[in-house]
C-alpha positions as CSV (number, residue, x, y, z in Angstrom):
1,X,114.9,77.6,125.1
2,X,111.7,80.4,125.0
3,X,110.1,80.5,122.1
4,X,109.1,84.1,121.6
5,X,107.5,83.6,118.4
6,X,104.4,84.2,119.6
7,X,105.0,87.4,121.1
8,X,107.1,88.8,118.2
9,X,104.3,88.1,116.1
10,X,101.8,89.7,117.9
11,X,103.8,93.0,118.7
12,X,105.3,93.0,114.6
13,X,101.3,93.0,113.1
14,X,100.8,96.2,116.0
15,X,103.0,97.7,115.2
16,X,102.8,97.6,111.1
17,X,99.4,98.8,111.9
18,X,100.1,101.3,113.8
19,X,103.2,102.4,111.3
20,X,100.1,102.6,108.6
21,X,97.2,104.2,110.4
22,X,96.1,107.6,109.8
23,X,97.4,110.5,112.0
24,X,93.5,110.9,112.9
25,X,93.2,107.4,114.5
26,X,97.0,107.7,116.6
27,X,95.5,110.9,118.3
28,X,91.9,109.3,119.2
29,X,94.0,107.1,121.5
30,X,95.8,104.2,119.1
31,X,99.1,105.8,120.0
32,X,98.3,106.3,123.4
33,X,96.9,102.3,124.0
34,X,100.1,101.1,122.7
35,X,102.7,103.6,124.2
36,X,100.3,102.3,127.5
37,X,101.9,98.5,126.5
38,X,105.0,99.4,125.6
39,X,105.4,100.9,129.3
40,X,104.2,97.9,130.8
41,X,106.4,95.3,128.6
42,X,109.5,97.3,129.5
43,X,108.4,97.2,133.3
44,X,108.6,93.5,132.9
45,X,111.4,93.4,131.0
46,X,113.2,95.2,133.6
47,X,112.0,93.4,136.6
48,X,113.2,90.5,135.0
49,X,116.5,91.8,134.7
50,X,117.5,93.8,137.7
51,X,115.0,92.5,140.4
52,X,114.9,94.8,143.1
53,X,115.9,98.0,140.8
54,X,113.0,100.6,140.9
55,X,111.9,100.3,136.8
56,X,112.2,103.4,134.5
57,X,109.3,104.6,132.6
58,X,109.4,104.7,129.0
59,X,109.1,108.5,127.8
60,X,106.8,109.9,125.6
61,X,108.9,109.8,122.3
62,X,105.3,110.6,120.3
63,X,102.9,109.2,118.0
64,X,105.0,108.2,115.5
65,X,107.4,106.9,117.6
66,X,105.4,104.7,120.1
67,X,105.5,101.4,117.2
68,X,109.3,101.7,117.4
69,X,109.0,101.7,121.4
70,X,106.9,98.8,121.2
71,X,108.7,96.5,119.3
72,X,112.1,97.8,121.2
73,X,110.5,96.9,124.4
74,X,108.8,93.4,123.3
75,X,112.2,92.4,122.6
76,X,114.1,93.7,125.3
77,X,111.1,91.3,127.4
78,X,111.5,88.3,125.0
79,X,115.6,88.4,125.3
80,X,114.7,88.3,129.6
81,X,111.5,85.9,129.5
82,X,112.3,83.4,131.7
83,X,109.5,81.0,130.2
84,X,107.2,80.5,127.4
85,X,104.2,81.6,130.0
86,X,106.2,85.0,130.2
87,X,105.9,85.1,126.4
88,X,102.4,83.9,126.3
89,X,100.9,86.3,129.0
90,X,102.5,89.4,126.9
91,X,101.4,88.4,123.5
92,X,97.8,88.3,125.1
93,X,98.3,91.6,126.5
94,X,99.4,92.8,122.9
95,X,96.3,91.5,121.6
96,X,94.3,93.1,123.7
97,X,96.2,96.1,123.6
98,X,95.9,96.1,119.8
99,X,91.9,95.7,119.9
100,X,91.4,98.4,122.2
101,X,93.5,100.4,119.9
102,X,91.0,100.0,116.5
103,X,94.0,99.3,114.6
């Protein structure tokens, strides 16, 4: 069995962060860093699931949407990941992502 934990974590402190920053900070690219990640976890997610099936993006549901797309799309990857490297790779990506961000 995968142990997600790790990524869970990671995506759960992004996205309370981003839940609580000011409107100011979303707009100077918070929002934008992590609707980025969210794209690119659901990717994943999908090529794990229907390999060979061109992936859909993610739309734009807004700033004070894109914590909600986050966590829906970590754990749509962490109910696919094959393995814990899946798991590990993406919580380093969140971490990243969440750096970048300034939240």
């Amino acid at each position: 069995m995968v142990d997600t934990t790790p990524l869970t974590r990671a995506v759960e402190q992004f996205a309370d962060r981003l839940r609580a920053a000011p409107q100011s900070r979303l707009q100077r690219g918070a929002a934008g860093e992590a609707l980025g990640l969210a794209r690119e976890l659901a990717v994943r997610a999908q090529r794990l699931e229907a390999p060979g099936v061109p992936p859909r993006e993610m739309p734009d549901a807004g700033m004070f949407a894109v914590a909600d797309q986050l966590t829906v799309a970590a754990h749509d990857l962490a109910s696919v990941a094959p393995d814990d490297s899946e798991i590990t790779e993406a919580a380093h990506l969140v971490t990243e992502a969440q750096h970048r961000a300034g939240v």
